[in-house]
Each structure stands twice: as structure tokens, then as C-alpha cells.
LUMDRENMI-148991 format. One record per atom (N, C-alpha, C): residue in three letters; x, y, z. Coordinates in steps of 0.001 Angstrom, whole numbers. Layout:
N
aa_px_py_pz
ALA_X_Y_Z;
...
//
This chain:
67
aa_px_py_pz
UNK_123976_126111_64696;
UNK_123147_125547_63652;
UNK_123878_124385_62974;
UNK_123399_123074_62729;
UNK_123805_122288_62039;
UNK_124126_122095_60114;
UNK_125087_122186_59938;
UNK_124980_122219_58280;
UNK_125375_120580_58179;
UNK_123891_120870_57315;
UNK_123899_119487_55983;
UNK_124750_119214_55083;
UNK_125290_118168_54932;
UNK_126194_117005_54054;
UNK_125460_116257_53053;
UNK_125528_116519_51604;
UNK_125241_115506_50876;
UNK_126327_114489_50121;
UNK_127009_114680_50678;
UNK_128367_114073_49778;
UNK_128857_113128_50950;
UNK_127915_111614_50779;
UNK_128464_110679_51665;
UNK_130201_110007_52056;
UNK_130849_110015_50969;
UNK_132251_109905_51258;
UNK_133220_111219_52363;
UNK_132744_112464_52077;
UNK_133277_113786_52537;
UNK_132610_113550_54306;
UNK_131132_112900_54184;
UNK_131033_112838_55679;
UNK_131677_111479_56667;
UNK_131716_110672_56161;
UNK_132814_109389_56261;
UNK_134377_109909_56521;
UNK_134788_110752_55783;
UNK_136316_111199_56051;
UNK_136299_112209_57200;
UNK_134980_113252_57528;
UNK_135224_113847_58528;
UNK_134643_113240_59898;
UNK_134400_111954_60145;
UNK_133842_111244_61168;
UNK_135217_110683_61876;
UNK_136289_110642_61061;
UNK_138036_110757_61807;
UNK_138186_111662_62830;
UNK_137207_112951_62282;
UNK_137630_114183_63721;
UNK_136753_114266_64667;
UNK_135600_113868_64428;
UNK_134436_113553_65550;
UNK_134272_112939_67020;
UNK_133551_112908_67734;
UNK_133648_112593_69102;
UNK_132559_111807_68944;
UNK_132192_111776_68570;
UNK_130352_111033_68664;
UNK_129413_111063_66981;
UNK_128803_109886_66514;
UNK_127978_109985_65420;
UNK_126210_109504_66248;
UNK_125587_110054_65667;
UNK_124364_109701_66262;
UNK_123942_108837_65053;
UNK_122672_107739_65346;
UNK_121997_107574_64515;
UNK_120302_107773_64676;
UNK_119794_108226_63783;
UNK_118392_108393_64071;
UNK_117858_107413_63032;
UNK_116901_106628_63446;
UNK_116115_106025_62378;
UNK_114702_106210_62241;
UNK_114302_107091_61266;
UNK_113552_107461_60559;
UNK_112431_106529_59693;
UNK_110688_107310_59502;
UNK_109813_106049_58843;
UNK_110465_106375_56838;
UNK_111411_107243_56845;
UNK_111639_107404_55396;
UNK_112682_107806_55323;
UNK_113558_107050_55938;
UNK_115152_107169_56274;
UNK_115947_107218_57395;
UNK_117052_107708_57023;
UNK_117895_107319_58382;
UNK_118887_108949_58445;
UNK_118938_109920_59418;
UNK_119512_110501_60001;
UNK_120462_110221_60667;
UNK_121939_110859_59926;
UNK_123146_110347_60825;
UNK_123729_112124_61649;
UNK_123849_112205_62675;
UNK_124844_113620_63205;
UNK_126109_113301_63795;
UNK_126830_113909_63044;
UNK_127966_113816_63620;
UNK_128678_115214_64359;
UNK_128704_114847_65841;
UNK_129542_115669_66277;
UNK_131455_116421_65898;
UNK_131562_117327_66107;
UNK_133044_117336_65619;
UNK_132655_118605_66407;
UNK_134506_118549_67134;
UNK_134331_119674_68110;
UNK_134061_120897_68152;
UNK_133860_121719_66916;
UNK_133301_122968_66659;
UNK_131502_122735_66111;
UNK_131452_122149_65496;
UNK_130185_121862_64642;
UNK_129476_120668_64614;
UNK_128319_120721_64259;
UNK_126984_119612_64083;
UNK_126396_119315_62716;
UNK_126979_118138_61843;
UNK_126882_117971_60817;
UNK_125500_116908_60400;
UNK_125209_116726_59721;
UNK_124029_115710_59579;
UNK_123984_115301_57968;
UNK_123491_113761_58031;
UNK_123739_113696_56912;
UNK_121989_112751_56511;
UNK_120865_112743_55846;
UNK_120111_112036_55274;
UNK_120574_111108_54401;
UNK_119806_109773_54860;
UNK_120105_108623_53200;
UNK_119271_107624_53656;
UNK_118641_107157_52807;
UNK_117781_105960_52561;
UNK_118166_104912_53566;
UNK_117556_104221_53769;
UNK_117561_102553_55116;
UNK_118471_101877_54193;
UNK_118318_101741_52931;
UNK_118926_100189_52974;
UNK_120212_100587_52533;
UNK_120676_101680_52461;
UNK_122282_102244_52700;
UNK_123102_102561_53311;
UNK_122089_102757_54895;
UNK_122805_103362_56175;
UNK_123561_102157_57079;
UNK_123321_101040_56775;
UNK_123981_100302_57726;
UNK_125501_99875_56867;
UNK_125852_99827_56027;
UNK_126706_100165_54781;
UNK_127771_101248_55576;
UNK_127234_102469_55240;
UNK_127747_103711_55800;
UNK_127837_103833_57048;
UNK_127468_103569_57744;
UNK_127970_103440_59447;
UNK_128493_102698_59715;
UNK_129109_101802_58941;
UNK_129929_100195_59686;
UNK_131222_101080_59023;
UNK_131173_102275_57827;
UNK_132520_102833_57753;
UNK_132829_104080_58400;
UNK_132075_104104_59453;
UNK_132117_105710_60262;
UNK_133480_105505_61277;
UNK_134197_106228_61426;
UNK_135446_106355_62176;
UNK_135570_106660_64375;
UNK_134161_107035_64381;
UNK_133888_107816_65665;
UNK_132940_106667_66631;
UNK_132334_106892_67724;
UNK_131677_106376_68384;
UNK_130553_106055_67966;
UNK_129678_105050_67871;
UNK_128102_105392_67072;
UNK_127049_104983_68648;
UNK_126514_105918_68218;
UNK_125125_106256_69316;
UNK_123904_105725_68483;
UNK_123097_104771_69154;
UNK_121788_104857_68361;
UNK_120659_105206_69106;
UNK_120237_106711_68359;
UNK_118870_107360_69070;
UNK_117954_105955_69535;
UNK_117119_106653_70657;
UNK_115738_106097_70821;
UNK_114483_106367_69728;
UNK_113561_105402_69357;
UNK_112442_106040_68211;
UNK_111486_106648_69034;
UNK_111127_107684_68590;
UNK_109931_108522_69236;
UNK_108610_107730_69374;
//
């Protein structure tokens, strides 16, 4: 099961131990998952903040396909 992150800095510092960040883009936001080798973290936040926050992600970035 994936546990949710609301504390954008705490998911930024654990994207150091990660293998992979996904991005999903969303019609009312943006879905980020980050892999880390035990667990599946995810984090929600608004569009016009996510490209901000992923240019400071530490890991690989994947960007989903839109449905």
C-alpha cells in the first residue's frame, strides 16, 4: 500500500533514497510517486508548484502517459 506525504520538503529529502519518481499529471493537479526500495510514497500538489518541486527531486523522473 502506498502512504501519503504531505510535507513537501520531507518528500524532496527522501527522493535521495529512491530509484524512480513518477509524475502524473492530473485535470486538478499533479501526482508525484516515488519509489524507494521498500515502499511507494505519493505526494499531491497543485500545477503551478510541481514543476518547482521536481526540478528539486534527487532520483530519476518518469513522466506518466495522460489517460
Amino acid at each position: 500500500m502506498p502512504s501519503e506525504i504531505t510535507d513537501v520538503e520531507k518528500f524532496v529529502s527522501m527522493s535521495a533514497k529512491a530509484k524512480e519518481c513518477q509524475v502524473k499529471r492530473l485535470k486538478d493537479g499533479v501526482k508525484l510517486k516515488l519509489r524507494t526500495p521498500s515502499q511507494l510514497y505519493t505526494l499531491k500538489i497543485e500545477t503551478v508548484r510541481a514543476d518547482e518541486i521536481i526540478k528539486k527531486l534527487q532520483c530519476t523522473i518518469k513522466e506518466e502517459e495522460k489517460e
